[in-house]
FIDO-358411 format. One record per residue (C-alpha): residue in three letters; x, y, z. Coordinates in steps of 0.1 Angstrom, whole numbers, plus 5000, padded with zeros to 4 digits. Example, Ala and Ser with C-alpha at 12.3 -4.5 7.8 and 13.67 -1.06 7.14 Angstrom:
<dodrens>
ALA512349555078/SER513749895071/
</dodrens>
This chain:
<dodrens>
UNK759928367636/UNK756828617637/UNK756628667599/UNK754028937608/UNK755629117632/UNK758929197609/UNK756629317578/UNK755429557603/UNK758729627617/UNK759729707578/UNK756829897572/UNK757430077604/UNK760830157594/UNK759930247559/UNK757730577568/UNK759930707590/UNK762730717568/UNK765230487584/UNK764330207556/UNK766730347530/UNK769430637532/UNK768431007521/UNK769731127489/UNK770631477491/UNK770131517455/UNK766431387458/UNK763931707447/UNK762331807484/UNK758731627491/UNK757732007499/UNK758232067460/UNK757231737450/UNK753831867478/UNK752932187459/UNK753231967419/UNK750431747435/UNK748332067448/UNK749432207412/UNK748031907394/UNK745231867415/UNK744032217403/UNK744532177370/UNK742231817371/UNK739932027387/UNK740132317361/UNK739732097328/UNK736531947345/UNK738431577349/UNK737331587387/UNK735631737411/UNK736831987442/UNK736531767471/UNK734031837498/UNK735031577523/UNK738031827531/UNK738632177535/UNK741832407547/UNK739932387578/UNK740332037584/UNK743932007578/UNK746131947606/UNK748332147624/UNK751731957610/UNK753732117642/UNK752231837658/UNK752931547640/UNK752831197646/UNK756531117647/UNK759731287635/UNK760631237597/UNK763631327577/UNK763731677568/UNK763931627532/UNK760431477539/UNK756831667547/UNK753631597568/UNK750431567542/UNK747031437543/UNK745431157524/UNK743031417509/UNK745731637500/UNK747531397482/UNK744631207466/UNK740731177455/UNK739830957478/UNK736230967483/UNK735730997449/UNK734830687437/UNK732430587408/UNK728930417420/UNK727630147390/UNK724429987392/UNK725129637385/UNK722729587361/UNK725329807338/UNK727929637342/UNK729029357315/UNK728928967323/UNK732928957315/UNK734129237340/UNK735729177370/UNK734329197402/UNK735929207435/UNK734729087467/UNK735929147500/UNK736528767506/UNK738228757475/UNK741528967496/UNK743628757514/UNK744228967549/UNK747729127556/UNK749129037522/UNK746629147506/UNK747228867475/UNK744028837454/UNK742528467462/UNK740428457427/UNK739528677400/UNK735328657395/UNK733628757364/UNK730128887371/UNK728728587351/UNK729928377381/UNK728728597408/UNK724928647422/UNK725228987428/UNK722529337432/UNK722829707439/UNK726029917431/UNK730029867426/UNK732630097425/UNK734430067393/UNK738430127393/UNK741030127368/UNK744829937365/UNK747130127390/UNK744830307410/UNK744630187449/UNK741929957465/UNK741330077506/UNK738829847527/UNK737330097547/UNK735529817567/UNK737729617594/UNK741029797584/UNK742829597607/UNK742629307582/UNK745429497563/UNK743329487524/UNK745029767507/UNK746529707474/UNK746829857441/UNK745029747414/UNK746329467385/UNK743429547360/UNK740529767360/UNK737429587374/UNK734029687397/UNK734329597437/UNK731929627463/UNK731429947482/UNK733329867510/UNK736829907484/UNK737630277482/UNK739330277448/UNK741330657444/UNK744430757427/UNK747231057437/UNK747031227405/UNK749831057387/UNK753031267406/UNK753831017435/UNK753930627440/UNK750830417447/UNK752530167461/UNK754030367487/UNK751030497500/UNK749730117503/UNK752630077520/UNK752030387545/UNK748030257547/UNK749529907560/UNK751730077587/UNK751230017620/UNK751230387626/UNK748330397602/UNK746330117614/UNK746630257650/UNK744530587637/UNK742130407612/UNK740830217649/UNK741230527666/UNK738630667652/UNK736930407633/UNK733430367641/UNK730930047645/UNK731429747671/UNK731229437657/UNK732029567618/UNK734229887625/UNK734330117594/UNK736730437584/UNK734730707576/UNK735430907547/UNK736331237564/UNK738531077589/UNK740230867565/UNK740831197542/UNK742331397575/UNK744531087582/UNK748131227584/UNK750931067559/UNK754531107560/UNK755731227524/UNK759431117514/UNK760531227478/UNK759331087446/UNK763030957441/UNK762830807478/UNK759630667477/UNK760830407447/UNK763730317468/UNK761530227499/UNK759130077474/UNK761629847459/UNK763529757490/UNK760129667513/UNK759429437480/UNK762529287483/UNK762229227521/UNK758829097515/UNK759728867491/UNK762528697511/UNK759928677538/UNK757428477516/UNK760128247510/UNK761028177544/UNK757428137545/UNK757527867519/UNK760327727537/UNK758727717571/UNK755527547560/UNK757327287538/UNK759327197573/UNK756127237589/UNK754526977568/UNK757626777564/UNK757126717600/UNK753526587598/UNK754326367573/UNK757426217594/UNK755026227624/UNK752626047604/UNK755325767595/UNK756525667624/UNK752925627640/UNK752525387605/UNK755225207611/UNK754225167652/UNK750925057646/UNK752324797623/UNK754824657644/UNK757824807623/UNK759125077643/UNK761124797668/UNK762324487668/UNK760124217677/UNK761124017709/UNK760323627706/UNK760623567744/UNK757723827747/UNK754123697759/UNK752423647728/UNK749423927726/UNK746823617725/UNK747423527759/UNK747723897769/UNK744223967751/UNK742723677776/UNK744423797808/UNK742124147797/UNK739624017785/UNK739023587794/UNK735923597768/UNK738023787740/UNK738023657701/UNK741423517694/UNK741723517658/UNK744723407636/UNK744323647610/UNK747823817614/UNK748923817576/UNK749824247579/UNK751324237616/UNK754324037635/UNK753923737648/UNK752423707680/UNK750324047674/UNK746624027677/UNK743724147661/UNK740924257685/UNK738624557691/UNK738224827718/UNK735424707737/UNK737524367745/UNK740324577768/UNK738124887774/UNK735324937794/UNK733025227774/UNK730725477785/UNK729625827775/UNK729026147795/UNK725326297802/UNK723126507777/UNK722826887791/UNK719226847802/UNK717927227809/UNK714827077832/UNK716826847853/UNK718027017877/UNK718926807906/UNK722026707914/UNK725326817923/UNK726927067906/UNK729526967889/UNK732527117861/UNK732626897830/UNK734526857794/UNK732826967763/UNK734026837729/UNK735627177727/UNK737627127761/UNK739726817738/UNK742226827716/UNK744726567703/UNK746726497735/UNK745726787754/UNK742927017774/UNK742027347773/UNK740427487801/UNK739827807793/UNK735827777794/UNK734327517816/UNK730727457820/UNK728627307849/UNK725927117851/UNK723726947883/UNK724726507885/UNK722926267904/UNK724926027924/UNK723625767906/UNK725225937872/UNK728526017886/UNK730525677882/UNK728925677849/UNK730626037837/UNK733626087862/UNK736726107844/UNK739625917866/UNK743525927860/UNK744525697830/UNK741025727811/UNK741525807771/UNK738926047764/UNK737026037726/UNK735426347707/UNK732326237686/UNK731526497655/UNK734026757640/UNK737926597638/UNK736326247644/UNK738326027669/UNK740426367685/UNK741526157720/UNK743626277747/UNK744726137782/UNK743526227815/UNK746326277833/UNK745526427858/UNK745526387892/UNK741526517904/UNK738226357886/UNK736326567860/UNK732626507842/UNK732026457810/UNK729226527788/UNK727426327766/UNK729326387727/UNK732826257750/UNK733125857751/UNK735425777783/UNK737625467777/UNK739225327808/UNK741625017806/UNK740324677818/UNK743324587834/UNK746924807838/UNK748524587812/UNK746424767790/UNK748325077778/UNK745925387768/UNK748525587750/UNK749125347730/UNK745725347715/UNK746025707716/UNK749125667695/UNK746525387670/UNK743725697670/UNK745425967663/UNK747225777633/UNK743825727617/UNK743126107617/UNK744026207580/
</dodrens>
């Protein structure tokens, strides 16, 4: 199950009214509209804020052509109609106490939006200027909306300037216009017309004309408290997943245990004792006696006694004779499997290509990074290797490679 996909799907649902029934009794959004213009005047009046100048009436949107139909008990708005956004309080750090809160950007978890850790400027090195916000008002990442960091605020605190913090003037729910920030619908526009490559960023003026679908106060707590609901039996099929999910790994990791220690079948006595298998490989093989943790007729030895070893070649950028040739990077393997997505060339002597020429049946070895990471050649054309890649390539067929596959890749953890 895409967990992701059906918050969206909810979301989705949720500003376009088919999340909960209409109430007919529910005081029109178009009345609930002009309270908020009402309010918003008399803030303005007593001095408490200031006339915005990221909007005018110029800017506002023609709301015959809307995004998407709505219930008619509902109206088209603007988030700088229905907010101050843009309005946000600039404190030099240097003012700000060693106890506040400070929120980072990394300190957002994406999508959810959960808050990973709550800093205290003591434990931060931090310079220049924060936006300081207050309990219930709502936090916007203008920078790389996509990442979903909208959320409304548990205490009042300082962030970093990429946080819009803004309120709606008391009249309507905060958390529903989270909710209608995280939308799809809203995403789509925020990267629309977002601007920047490699760090996109949602201007002020363009987030202020971004269009929101108003239900009534009375409706907007019902959507409110059924998306919460929703969302919380999501996290706990969450929970359940990744329980099974690690359930699994641990199994996995039980049965190679018990494989590796000659527990997982029943021993044989008429088999070949491993001794005299070890010699067939390898005639000048150690046989040691020292089986006190494994069956009888097991045997300790080491890699190099059934393997032959070699690594692959070092990308040399002044040799340049030689074949070209496609070869693995540590990147191309992964446990029991290849990705070939990227492959790289490089120029091999003939005297070099016995040396790194993956074959059929070899067990390939990362160096660096997840230490040991093997998979199997299995396939049926030869590939080169470069030089972080040990190839391991049985002695003799009696040798099975999976099965020190199977011994790696139960020493991982």
């Amino acid at each position: 199950m895409d967990t992701k996909k059906l918050r969206q799907k909810i979301l989705d649902l949720a500003i376009r009214g088919k999340l909960v029934p209409q109430d007919p009794n529910d005081e029109p959004a178009s009345v609930l509209l002009e309270r908020i213009k009402e309010e918003k005047e008399r803030l303005i009046k007593e001095g408490k804020i200031k006339r915005s100048k990221k909007t005018t009436s110029s800017d506002t949107y023609h709301y015959g052509n809307v995004p998407f139909e709505v219930p008619d008990n509902w109206v088209w708005t603007t988030l700088g109609e229905i907010s101050n956004y843009g309005d946000s309080i600039n404190v030099q750090v240097d003012r700000i106490k060693d106890n506040d809160w400070i929120l980072e950007l990394e300190d957002i978890e994406k999508d959810s939006a959960n808050i990973n850790q709550f800093l205290k400027k003591s434990e931060r090195s931090i310079s220049g200027v924060r936006h300081q916000f207050y309990t219930g008002e709502i936090l916007y990442s203008k920078l790389r909306t996509y990442l979903n960091k909208v959320l409304v605020a548990p205490k009042e605190g300082y962030c970093t300037t990429e946080l819009m913090s803004f309120n709606t003037y008391g009249v309507m729910s905060n958390k529903f216009v989270c909710h209608v920030l995280r939308s799809p619908y809203f995403l789509d526009y925020t990267l629309r017309c977002g601007y920047g490559v490699k760090m996109p960023r949602l201007s002020t003026a363009d987030a202020c004309k971004g269009m929101i679908p108003l239900p009534p106060l009375g409706e907007q707590q019902r959507i409110v408290a059924k998306i919460e609901r929703w969302f919380s039996l999501i996290e706990q099929i969450e929970q359940v997943k990744n329980d099974l999910q690690t359930a699994i790994k641990q199994a996995k990791s039980k049965i190679l245990d018990l494989a590796i220690h000659g527990k997982l079948v029943p021993q044989n006595p008429n088999d070949e004792p491993a001794s005299k298998l070890l010699k067939r490989i390898n005639p000048k093989a150690k046989i040691t006696s020292d089986n006190e943790h494994y069956p009888y007729g097991w045997q300790y030895t080491i890699l190099g006694e059934i393997f032959t070893h070699n690594t692959g070649k070092a990308l040399n950028s002044s040799n340049k004779e030689g074949m070209m040739k496609s070869y693995l990077t540590t990147s191309n393997v992964h446990w029991d499997k290849f990705d070939f997505t990227v492959l790289k060339q490089m120029p091999y002597k003939e005297n070099e290509l016995d040396k790194c020429t993956v074959t059929k049946g070899d067990l390939l070895v990362c160096e660096g990074g997840d230490i040991g990471r093997s998979a199997i050649w299995n396939y049926d054309y030869d590939i080169c290797i470069q030089n972080h890649i040990h190839k391991l390539r049985a002695k003799i067929d009696l040798c099975v490679a999976f099965y020190y596959y199977v011994l790696l890749y139960s020493k991982r953890e």
